[in-house]
Backbone as a ProteinNet text record, in pm:
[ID]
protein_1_A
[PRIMARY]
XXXXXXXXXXXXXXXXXXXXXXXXXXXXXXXXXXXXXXXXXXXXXXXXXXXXXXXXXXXXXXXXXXXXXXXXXXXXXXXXXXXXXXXXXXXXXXXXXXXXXXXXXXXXXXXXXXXXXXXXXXXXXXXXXXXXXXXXXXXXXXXXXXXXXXXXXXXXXXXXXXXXXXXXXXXXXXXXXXXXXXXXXXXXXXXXXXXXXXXXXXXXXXXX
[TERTIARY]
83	0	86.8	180.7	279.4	347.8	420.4	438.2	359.9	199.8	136.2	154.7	79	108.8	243.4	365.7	477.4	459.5	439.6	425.3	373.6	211.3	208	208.7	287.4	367.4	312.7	337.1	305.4	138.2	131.9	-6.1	-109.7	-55.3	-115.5	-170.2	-78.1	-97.4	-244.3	-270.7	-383.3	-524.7	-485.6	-603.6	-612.5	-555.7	-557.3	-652.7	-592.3	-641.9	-797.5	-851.1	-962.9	-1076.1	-1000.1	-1016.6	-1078.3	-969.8	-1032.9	-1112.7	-1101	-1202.8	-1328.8	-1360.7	-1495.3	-1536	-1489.5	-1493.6	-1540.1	-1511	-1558.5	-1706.2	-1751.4	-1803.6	-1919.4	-1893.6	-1994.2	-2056.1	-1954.8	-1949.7	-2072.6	-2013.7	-2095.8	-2223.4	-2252.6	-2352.2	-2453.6	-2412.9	-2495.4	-2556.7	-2489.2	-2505.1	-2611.7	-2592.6	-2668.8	-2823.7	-2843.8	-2896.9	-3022.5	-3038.2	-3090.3	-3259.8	-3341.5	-3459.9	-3543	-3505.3	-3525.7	-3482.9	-3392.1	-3329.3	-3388.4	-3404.8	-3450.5	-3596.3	-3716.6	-3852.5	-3895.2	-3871.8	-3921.7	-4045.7	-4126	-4250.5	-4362.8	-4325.5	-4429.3	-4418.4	-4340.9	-4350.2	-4429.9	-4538.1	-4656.1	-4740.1	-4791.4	-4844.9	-4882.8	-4749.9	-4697.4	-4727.6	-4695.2	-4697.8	-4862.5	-4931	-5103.6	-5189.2	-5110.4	-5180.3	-5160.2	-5039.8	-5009	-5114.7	-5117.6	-5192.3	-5320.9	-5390.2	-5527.6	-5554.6	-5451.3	-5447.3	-5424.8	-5351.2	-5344.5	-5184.5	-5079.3	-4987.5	-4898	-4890.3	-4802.4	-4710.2	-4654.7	-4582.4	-4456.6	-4393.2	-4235.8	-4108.2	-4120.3	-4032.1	-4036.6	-4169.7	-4210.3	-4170.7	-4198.1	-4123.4	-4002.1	-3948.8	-3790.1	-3721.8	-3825.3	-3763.5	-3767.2	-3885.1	-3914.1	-3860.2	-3802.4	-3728.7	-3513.2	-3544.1	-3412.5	-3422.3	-3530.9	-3558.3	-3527	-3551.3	-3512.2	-3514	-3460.6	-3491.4	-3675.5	-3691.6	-3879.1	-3918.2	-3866.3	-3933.8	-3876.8	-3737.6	-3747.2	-3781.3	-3860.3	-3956.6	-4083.8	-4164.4	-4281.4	-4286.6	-4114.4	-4181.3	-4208.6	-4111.4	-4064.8	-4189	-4313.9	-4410.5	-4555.4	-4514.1	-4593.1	-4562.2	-4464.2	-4474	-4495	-4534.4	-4622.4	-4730	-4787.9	-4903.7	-5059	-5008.7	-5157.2	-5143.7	-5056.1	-5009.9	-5136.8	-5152.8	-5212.2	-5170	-5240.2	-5106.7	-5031.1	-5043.4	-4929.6	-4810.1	-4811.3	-4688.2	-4672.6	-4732.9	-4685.2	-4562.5	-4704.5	-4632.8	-4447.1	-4464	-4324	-4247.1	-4287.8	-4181.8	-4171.8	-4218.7	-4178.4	-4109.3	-4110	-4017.6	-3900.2	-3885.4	-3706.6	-3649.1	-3721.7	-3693.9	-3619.1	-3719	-3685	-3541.5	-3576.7	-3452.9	-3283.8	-3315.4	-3185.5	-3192.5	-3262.5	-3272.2	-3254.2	-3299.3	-3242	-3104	-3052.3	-2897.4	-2776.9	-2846.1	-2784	-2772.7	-2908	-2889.4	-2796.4	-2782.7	-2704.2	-2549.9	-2534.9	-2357.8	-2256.3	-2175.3	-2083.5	-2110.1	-2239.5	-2250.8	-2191.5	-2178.2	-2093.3	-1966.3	-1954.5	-1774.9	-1773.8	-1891.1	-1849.7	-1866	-1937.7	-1963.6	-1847.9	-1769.5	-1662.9	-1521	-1532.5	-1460.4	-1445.7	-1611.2	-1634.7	-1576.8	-1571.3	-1551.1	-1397.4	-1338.6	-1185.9	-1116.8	-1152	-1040.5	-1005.9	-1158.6	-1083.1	-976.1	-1021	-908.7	-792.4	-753.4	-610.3	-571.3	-665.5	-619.7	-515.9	-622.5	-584.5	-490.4	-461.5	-299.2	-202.7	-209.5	-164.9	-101.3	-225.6	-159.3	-64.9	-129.7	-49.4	107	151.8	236.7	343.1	273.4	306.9	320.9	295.5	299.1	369.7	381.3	506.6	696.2	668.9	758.3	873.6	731.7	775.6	801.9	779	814.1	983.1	972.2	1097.4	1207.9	1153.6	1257.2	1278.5	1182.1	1191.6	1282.5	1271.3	1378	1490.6	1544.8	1653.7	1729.7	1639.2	1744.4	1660.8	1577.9	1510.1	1451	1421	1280.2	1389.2	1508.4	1560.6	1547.5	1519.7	1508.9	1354.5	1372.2	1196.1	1161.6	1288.5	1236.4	1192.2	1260.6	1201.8	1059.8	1019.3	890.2	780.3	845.8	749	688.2	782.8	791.4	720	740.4	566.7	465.7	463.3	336.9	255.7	316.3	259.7	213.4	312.7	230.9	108.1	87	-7.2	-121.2	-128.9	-242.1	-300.6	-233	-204.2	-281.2	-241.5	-301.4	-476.2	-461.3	-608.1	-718.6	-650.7	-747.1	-798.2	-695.1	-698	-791.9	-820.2	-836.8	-1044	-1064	-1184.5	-1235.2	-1146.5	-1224.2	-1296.8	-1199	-1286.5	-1366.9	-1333.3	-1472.8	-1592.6	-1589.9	-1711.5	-1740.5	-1729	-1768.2	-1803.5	-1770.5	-1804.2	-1883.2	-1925.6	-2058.1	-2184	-2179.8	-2249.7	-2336.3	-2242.4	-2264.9	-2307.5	-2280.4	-2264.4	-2475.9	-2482.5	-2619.4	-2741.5	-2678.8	-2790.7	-2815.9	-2694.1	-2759.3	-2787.6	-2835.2	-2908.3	-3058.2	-3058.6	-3195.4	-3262.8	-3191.2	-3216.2	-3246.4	-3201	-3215.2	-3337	-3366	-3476.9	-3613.9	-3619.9	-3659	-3740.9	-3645.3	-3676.5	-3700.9	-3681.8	-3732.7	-3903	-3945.3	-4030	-4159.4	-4094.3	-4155	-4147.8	-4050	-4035.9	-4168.8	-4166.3	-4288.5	-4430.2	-4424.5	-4593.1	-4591.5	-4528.5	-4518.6	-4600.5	-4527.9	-4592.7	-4645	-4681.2	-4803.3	-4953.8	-4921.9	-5056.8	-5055.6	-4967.1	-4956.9	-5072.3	-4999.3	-5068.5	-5239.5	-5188.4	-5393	-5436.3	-5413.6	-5500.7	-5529.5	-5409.6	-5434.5	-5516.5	-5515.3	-5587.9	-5648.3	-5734.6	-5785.4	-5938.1	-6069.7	-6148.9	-6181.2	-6099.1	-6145.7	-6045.7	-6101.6	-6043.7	-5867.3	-5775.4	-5654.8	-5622.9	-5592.5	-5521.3	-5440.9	-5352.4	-5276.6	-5199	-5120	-5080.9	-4987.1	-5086.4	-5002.2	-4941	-4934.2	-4863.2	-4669.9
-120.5	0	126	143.5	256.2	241	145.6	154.3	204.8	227.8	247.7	434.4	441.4	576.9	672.2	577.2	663	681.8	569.4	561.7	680.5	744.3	820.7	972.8	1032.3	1078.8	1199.4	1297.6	1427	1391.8	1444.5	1436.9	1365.9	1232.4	1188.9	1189.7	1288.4	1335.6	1409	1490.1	1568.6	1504	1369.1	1275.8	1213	1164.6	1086.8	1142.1	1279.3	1391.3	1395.7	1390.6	1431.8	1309.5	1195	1066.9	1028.3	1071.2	1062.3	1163.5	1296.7	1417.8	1333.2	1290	1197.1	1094.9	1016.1	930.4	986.6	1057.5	1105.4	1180.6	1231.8	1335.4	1203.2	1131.9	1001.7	958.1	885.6	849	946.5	1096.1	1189.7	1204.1	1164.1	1283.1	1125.4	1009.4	893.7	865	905.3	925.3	1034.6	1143.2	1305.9	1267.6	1231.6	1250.2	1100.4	1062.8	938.3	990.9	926.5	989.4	961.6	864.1	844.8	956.6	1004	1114.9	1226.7	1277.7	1369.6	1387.5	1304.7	1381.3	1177.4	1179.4	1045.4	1047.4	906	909.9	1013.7	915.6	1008.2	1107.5	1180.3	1331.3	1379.7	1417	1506.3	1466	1312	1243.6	1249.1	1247.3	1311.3	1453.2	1583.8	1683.6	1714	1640.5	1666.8	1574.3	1489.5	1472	1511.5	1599.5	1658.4	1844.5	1857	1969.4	1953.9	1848.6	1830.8	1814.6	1736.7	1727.9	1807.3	1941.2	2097.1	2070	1964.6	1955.8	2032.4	2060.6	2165.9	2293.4	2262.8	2374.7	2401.2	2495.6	2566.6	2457.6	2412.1	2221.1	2125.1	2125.4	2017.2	2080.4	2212	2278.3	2298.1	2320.9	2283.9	2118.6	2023.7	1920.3	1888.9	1948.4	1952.4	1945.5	2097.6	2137	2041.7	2008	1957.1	1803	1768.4	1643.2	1580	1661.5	1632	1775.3	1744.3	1901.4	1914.8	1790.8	1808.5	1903.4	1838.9	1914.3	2058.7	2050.6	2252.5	2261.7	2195.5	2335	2327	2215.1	2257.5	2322.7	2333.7	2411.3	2543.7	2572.3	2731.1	2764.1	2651.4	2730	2759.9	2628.8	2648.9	2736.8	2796.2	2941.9	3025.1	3058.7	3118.3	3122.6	3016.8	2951.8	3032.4	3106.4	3237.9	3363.2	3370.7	3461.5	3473	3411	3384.3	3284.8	3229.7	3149.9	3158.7	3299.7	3338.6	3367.6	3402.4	3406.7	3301.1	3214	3085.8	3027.3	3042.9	2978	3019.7	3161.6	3268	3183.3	3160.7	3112.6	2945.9	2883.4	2756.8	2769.7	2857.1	2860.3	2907.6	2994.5	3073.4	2935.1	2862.2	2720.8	2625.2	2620.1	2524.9	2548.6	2690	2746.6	2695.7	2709.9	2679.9	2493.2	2437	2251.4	2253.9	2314.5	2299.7	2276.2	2399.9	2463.2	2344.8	2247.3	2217.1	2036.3	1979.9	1903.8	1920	2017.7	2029.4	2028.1	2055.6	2066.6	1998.3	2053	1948.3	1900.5	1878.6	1826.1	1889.1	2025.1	2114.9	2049.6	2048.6	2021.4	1894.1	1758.7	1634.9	1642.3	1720	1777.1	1815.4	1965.8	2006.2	1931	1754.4	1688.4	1608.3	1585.7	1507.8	1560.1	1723.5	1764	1793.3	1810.3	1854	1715.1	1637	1482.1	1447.2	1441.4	1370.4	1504.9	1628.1	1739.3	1692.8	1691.1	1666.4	1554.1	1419.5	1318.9	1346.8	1460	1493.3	1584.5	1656.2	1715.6	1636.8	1510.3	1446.9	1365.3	1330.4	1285.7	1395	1516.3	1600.3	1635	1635.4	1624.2	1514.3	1362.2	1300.1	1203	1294	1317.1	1389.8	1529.4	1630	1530.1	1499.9	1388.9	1308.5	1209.8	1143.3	1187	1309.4	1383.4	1422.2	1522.6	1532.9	1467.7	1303.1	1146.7	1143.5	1151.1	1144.2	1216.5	1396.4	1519.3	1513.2	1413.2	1414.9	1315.3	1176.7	1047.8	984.4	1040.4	952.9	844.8	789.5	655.2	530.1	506.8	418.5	398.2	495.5	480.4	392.5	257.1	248.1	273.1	280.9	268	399.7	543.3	672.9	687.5	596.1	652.2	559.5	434.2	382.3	486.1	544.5	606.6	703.3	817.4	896.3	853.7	718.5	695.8	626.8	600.2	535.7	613.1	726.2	846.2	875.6	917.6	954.3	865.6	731.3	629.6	663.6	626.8	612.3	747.6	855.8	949.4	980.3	953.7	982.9	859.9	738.6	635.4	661.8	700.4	756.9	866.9	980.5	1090.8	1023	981.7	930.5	815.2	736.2	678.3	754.1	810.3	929.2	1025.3	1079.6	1162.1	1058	975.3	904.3	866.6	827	759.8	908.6	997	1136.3	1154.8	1175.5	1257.6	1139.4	986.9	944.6	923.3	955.7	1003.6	1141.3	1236.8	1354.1	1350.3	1310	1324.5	1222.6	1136.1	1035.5	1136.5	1208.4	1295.6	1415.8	1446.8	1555.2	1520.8	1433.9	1349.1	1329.7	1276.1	1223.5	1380.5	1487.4	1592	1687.4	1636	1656.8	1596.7	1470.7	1414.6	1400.9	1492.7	1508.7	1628.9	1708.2	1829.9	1827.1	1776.7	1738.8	1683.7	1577.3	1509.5	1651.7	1673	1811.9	1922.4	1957.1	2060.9	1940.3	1855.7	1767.6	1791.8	1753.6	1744	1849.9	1938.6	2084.8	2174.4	2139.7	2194.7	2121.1	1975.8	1937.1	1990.3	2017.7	2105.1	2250.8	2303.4	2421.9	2434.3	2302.7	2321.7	2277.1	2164.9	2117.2	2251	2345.9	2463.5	2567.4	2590.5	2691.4	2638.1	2553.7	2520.6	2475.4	2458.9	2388	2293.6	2259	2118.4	1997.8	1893.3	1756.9	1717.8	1737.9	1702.4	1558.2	1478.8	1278.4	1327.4	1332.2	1338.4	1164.9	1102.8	945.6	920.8	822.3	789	615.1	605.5	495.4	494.1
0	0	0	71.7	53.6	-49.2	-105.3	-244.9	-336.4	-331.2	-442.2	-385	-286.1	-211	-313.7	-230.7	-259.8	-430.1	-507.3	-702.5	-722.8	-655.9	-678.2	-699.4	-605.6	-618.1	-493.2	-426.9	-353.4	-377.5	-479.2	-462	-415.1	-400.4	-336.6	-182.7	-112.6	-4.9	49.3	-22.5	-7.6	-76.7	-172	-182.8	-76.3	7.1	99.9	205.8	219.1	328.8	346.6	197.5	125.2	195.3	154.9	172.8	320.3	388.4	561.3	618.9	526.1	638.2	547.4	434.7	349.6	452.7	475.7	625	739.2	771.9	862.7	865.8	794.6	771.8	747.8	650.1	610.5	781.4	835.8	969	1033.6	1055.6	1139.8	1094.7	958.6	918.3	881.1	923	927.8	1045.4	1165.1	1284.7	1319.4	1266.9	1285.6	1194.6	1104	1014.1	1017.3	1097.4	1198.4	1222.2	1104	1127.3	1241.8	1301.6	1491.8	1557.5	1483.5	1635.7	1581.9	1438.8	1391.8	1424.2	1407.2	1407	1450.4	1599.9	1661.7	1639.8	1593.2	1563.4	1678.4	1804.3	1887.4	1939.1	1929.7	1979	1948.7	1867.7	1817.3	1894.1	1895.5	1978.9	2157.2	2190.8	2337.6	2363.3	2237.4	2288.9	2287.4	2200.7	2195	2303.2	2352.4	2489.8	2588.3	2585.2	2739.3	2728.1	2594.9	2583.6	2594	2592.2	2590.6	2750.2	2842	2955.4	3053.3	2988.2	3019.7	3092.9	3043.4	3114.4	3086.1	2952.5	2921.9	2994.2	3066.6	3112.7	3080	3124.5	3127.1	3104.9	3197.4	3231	3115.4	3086.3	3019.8	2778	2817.7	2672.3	2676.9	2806	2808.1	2774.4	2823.3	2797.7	2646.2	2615.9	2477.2	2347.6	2352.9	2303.2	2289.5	2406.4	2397.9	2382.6	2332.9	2336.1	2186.5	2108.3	1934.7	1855.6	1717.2	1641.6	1586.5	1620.2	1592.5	1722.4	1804.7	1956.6	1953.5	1945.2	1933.6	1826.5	1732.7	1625.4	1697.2	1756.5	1784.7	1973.6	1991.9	2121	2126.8	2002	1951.8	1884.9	1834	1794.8	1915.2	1993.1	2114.4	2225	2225.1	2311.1	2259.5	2161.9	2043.7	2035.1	2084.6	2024.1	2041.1	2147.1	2213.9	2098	2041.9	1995.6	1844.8	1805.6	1657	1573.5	1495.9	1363.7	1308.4	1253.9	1215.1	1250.3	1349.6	1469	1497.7	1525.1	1560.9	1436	1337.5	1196.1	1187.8	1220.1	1213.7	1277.8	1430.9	1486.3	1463.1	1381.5	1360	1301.6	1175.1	981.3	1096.2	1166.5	1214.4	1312.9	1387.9	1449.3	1359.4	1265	1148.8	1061.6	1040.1	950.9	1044.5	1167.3	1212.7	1232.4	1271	1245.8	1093.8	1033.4	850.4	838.5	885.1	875.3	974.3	1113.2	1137.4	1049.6	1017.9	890	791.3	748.6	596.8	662.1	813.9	845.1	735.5	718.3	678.5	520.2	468.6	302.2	242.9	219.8	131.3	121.1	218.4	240.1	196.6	184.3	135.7	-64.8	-64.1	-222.5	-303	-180.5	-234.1	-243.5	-160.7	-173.2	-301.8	-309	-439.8	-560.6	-568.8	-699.6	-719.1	-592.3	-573.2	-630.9	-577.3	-551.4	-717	-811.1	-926.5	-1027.5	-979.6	-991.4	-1001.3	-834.3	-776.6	-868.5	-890.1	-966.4	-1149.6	-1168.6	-1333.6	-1339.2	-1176.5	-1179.9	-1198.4	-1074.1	-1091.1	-1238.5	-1309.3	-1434.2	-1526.3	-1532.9	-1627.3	-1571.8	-1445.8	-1378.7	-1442.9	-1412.7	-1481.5	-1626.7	-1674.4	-1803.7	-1887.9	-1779	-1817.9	-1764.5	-1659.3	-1620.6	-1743.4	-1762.9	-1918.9	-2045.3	-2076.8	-2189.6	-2169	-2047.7	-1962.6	-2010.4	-1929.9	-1949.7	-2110	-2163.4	-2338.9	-2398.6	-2357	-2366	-2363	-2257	-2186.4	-2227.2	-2223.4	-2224.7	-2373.3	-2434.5	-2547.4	-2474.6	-2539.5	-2523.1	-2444.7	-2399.3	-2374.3	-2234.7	-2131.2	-2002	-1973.9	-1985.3	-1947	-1774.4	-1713	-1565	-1544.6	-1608.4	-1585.4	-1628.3	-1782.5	-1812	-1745.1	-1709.9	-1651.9	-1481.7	-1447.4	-1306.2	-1320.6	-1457	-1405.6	-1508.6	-1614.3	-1622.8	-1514.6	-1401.5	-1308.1	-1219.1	-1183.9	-1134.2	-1174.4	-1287.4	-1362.8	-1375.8	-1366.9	-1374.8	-1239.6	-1141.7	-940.1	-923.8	-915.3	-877.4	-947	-1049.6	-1140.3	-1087.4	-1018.5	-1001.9	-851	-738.4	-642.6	-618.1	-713.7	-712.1	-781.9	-889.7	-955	-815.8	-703.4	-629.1	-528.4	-484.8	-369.4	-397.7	-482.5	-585.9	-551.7	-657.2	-693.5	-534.8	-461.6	-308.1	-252.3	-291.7	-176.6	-274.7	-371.1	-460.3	-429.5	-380.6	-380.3	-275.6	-148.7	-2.1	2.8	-89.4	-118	-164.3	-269.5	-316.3	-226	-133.5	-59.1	86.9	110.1	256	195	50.6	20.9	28.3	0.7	-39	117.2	174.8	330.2	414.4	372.2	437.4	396.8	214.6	170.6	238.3	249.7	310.9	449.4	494.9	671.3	722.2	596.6	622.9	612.3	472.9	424.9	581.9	635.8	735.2	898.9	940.3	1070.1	967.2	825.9	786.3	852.2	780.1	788.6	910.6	997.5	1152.9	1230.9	1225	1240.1	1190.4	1112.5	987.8	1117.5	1109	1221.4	1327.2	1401.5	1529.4	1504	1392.4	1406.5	1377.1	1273.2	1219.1	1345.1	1427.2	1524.6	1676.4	1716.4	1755.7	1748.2	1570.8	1521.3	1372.9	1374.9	1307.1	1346.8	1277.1	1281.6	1283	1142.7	1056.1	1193.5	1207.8	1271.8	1218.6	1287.2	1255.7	1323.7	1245.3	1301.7	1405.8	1438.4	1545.1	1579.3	1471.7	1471.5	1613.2	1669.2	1805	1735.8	1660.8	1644.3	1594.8
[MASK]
++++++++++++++++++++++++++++++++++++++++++++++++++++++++++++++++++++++++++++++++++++++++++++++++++++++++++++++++++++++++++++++++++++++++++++++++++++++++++++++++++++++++++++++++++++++++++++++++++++++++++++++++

């Protein structure tokens, strides 16, 4: 493995780099991004029977809130909630906007890995490529160990550089989707909160 490393040449250094902050970030953002932890089935459930039961208090929106990013959007709209709908509504979207913002952590940066890495790869080759011309310049076509040395650069780094790309754009586009996703579900969520507050019409309220 360090043989292939060292073949290909410096550059390969900062693929590598690329390589493990991608790992990680995969790791974290598989962990974070956990639609159990994000918008647990019964919380809506829980918070509409403690309101019907008049339990609702101070304690109980504190626990709330720190209980998931579903719970601080609908606690942030339930201390609101005397206020009107629209205010309420207000303060769910500015709740939300920041549970949005802390979903997306980090994707940019697995995106901007995706698109950097097969880069670095095609420096890599032209690098070595300029290399072998070099060897050609210098000693003519008789050295095969020089041209073999940066066409190998040049393969090594570009295959290096096209693997981690492709593995980060694909992690890259599944926690876009997953974040699409769950946003989608935290809106339905509290969209029922509010109609069942300030609404007429009969809202489900799923305790399952």
């Amino acid at each position: 493995m360090f043989e292939i490393v060292q073949a290909g040449g410096w550059l390969m250094l900062p693929i590598i780099l690329c390589s493990i902050i991608a790992i990680a970030i995969v790791i974290e953002r598989f962990w974070t991004l956990n639609p159990a932890r994000i918008a647990p089935r019964h919380v809506l459930a829980d918070v509409w029977g403690k309101i019907k039961h008049n339990q609702l208090d101070t304690a109980q929106l504190r626990e709330l809130r720190l209980s998931s990013p579903l719970g601080q959007i609908l606690a942030a709209g339930l201390v609101n909630s005397k206020a009107g709908r629209s205010i309420m509504t207000e303060s769910i979207e500015q709740a939300a906007s920041h549970v949005v913002h802390d979903l997306e952590r980090y994707i940019s940066t697995l995106g901007t890995i995706a698109a950097i890495t097969p880069l670095l790869g095609l420096l890599g080759t032209v690098l070595g490529m300029i290399r072998v011309f070099s060897e050609i310049m210098a000693q003519g076509t008789g050295n095969a160990n020089a041209l073999a040395g940066g066409i190998s650069e040049a393969l090594i780094t570009t295959a290096a550089g096209l693997c981690v790309g492709i593995l980060a754009l694909m992690f890259y586009r599944m926690f876009l989707r997953r974040v699409e996703s769950l946003v989608i579900e935290l809106e339905r969520e509290s969209i029922k909160l509010v109609d069942a507050l300030h609404s007429s019409r009969g809202v489900e309220i799923r305790e399952d």
